[in-house]
N, C-alpha and C positions, 0 to 999 in steps of 0.2 A: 580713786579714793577707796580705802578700805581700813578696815580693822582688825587690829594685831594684837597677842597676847605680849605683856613686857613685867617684866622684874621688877616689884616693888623693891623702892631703896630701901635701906636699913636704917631704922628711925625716922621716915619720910615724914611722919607727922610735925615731930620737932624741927625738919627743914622748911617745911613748909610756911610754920609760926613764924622764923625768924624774917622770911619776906612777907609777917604782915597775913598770911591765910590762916587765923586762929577759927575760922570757922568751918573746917575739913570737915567736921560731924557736925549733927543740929540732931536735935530730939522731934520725934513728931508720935504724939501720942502715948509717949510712955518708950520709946523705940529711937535706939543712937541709931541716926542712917548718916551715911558717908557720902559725901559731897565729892570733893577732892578723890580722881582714881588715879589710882600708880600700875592695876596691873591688867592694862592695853592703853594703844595710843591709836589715835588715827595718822596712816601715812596720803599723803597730797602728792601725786607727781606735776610735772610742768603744765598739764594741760590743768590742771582744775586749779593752780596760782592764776592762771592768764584767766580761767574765765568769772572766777570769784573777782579778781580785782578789775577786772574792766565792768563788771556789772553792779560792781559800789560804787566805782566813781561814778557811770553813767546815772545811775539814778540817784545819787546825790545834787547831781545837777538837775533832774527833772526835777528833786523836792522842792529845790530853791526855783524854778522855774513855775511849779504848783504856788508857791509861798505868792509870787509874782502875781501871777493870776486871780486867789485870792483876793490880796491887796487892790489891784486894778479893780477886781468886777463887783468888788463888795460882797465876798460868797463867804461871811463870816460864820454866818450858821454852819455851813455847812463842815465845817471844820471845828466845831461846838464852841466858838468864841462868842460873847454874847455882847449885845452893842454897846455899851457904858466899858468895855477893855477894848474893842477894836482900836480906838483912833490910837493907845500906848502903844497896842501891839502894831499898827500901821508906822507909828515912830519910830519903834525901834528897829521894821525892816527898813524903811527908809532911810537912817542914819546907819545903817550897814553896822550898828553892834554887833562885835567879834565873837565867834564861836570857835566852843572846844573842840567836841564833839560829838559822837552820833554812834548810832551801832543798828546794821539790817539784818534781820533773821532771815535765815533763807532754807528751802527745800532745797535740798542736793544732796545728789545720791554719785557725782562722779561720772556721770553722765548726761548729756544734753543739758541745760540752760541752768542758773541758779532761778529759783521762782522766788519773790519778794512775800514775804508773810506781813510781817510789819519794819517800819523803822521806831527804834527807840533812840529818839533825838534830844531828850532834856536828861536825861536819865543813865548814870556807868552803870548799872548791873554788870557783875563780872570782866570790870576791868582790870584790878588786880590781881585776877588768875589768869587771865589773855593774855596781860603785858608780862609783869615781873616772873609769876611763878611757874608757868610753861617754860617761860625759856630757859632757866634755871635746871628744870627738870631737863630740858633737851641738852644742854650743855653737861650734864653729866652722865644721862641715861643714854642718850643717841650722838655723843659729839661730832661724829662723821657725818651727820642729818642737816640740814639748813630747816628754817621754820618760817614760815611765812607770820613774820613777827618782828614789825619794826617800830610797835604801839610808843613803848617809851621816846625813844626817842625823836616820834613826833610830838609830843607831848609836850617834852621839851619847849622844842619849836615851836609848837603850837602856844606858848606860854609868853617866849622870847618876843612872838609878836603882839602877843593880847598887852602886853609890859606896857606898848608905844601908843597902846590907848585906855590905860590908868590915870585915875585923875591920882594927882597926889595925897600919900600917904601909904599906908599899909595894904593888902587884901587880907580880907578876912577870911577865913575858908568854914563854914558852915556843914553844921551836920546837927541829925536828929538824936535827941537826949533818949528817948523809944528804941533802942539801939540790944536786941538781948543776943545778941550772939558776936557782936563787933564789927559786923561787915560794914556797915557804913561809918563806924570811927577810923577803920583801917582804910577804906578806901580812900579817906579825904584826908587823913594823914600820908595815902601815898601822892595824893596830889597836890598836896601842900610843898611836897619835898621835890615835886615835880619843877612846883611853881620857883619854890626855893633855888633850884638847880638852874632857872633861866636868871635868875637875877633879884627876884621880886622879894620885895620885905611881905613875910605872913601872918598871919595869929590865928592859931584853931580859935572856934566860935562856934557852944550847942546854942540851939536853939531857943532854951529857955532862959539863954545869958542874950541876946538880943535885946535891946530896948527899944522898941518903937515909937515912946509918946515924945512929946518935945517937937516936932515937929522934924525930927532927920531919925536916920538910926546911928545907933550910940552900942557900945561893948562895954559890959562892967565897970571900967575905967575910966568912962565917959568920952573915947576917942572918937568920934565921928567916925561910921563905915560909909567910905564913900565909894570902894571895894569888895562888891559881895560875890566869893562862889559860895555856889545852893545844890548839897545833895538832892533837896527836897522836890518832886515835880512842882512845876508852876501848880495846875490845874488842883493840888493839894494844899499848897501857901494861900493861893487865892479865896481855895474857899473857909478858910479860919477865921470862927469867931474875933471880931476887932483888929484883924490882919490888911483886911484888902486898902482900907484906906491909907492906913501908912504906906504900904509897901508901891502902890500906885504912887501916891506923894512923893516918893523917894525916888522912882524914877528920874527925875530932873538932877538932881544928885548923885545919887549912888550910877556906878557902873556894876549890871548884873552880869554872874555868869552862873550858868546860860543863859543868853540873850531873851527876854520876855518874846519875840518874833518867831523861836522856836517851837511854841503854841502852835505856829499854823502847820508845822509838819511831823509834830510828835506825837499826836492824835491818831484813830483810826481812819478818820475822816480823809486823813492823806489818800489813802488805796481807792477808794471811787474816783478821784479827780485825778489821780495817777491813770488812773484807764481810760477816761472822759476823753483827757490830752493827749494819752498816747493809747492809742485803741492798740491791742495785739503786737503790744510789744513783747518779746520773749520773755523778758524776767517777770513780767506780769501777768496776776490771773485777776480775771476778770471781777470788778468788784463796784455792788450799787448800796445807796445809803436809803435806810429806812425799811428796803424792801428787797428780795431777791430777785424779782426781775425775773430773766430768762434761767435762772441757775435752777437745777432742778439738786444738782448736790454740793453742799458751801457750809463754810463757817460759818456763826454768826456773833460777830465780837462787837461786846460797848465802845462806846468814842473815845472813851479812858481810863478802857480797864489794866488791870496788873494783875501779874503773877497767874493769867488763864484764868481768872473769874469772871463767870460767868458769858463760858463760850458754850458756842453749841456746834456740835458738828451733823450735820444729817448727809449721810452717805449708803451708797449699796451695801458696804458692811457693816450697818447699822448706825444706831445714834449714840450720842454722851452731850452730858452739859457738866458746866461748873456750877455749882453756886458761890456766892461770893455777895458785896455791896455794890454794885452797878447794876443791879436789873434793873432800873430807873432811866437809864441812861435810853440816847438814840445807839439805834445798831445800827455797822457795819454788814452786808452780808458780802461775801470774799468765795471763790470757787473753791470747792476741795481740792486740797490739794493732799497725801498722805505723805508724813515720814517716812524716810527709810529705814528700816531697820537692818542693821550691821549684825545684833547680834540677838539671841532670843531675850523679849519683853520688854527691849531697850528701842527708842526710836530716836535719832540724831536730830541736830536743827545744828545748823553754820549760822552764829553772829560773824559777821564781818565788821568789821570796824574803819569808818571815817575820825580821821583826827588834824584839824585845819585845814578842813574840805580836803583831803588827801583818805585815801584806802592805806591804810598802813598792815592791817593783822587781822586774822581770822581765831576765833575759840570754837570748840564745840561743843555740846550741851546733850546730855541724855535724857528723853522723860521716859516712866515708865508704861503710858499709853500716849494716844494723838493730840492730847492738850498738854502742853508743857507750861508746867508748874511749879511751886517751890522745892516739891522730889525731884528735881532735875541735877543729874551729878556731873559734872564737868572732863572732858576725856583731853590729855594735851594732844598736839598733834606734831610730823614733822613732816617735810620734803623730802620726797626720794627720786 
């Protein structure tokens, strides 16, 4: 694995828009910072395809194998579900409600093991740049290159089959009206088209067009959604004023996607019972809830934080923290683990992506210190 200078295209911005990335730039304080880069790519040879993709799938099946556990032993806490949502979320793993997918962040530097930072399992962050516009970019920038990128067209499938357990009628594909730069109306319009492309009748739906009362949920038009995708995390919908009890109710009715069962491993809480069950396992670092324990240098991340607020890292090269809204929360503490850095003040992170419990594609992600945040700029990559 390494990092390569490459030739921005010409008008790259405008290409990028028309697959849906209107949000290459974002302002942060008064300052256009660029998201989307055109000039380097990361190259992958054969060794770091075999061992990113055996180490998604492997620990996607311990998730579901933690999810399991959970469930059996009643360790609801400890995955921050609270008792009046277990027995839904104990239903929806037991009726095996179909999932999309999932995405793991991993330390890898291209050498020895990928390390597990977190899984993002309810939630695309940066789907749309992984699947569509990387490969785009590599089919014209590097077309001799292969890409470890076969996102869409799991997706696809991954839809083809979610189809065979729709109740009848539409899916609605959901997004938040809170939306200032597009990324999540584009993203659920790329997967509306997804859905579209397996067969399935769709209708965009914001959020503030949802009708909850009545005792089902209803679309402007009054069509019963008995079909919801949900950009929105659960642990987010759950906690909105006059929301939890419809959307509990609805249950019975609607089929959600993301599966409500998702909660047990889209949390931080996953990484301690990931080690609990599998002590020293390679793609794992070591990680206890509440307390550090024997770490003497470690992260220390909320049960549901986002976007790197409010972590802490305490290491021999000093400390940082975020602030953010979760200091309230329980912590995770997680061993340090450091990014690589490819280039100066830039440090990598590998999302790898599951899609119908399958490893399909890797992105990768730049921040510009060890907590990666919403400054994080996106690098494509290929196969050589």
């Amino acid at each position: 694995m390494r990092r390569v200078d490459t030739t921005p295209r010409e008008g790259w911005e405008r290409l990028v828009e028309r697959q849906g990335l209107v949000y290459h730039h974002w302002r942060d304080e008064g300052l256009l910072r660029q998201y989307w880069v055109e000039d380097a790519c990361y190259e992958l040879d054969a060794a770091d395809v075999a061992r990113l993709h055996a180490a998604t799938g492997e620990l996607h099946r311990m998730c579901l194998q933690v999810a399991q556990h959970v469930v059996d032993e009643s360790r609801w806490s400890d995955v921050g579900i609270d008792a009046d949502l277990a027995p839904h979320v104990a239903e929806s793993w037991r009726r095996g409600d179909p999932t999309l997918y999932g995405r793991f962040d991993f330390v890898y530097d291209g050498t020895g093991e990928p390390l597990l930072l977190e899984y993002n399992a309810d939630t695309p962050t940066c789907l749309l740049e992984a699947s569509v516009v990387q490969w785009h970019w590599a089919r014209t920038v590097r077309p001799d290159a292969d890409q470890l990128n076969a996102i869409h067209d799991h997706l696809v499938a991954a839809w083809s089959v979610i189809a065979e357990h729709l109740n009848p009628g539409p899916l609605h594909v959901l997004h938040s009206v809170a939306d200032g730069y597009g990324e999540e109306w584009f993203t659920a319009l790329y997967l509306q088209d997804a859905a579209a492309q397996a067969g399935i009748d769709t209708r965009a739906l914001r959020t503030d067009e949802l009708e909850l009362s009545g005792g089902a949920l209803s679309d402007p038009e009054g069509v019963e959604v008995r079909n919801l995708y949900k950009l929105y995390p659960w642990e987010w919908l759950l906690a909105e004023e006059g929301v939890r009890g419809p959307v509990l109710a609805s249950l019975a009715t609607t089929r959600w996607i993301e599966p409500l069962w998702k909660m047990l491993i889209t949390g931080k809480g996953v990484l301690p019972l990931l080690w609990e069950l599998f002590p020293d396992h390679p793609n794992l670092l070591p990680a206890f809830l509440d307390a550090p324990g024997p770490l003497v240098e470690y992260a220390r991340k909320p049960l549901f934080g986002r976007e790197g607020s409010n972590i802490e890292l305490v290491h021999a090269g000093g400390a940082a923290h975020r602030d953010g809204p979760y200091a309230e929360q329980r912590s995770v503490y997680q061993a340090f683990a450091a990014l690589p850095s490819f280039t100066p003040d830039r440090f990598a992170v590998v999302g790898s992506w599951v899609v119908g419990h399958q490893p399909c594609g890797v992105g990768v992600r730049e921040s510009i210190d060890l907590i990666t945040d919403e400054r994080q700029v996106f690098v494509p990559h290929v196969i050589v």
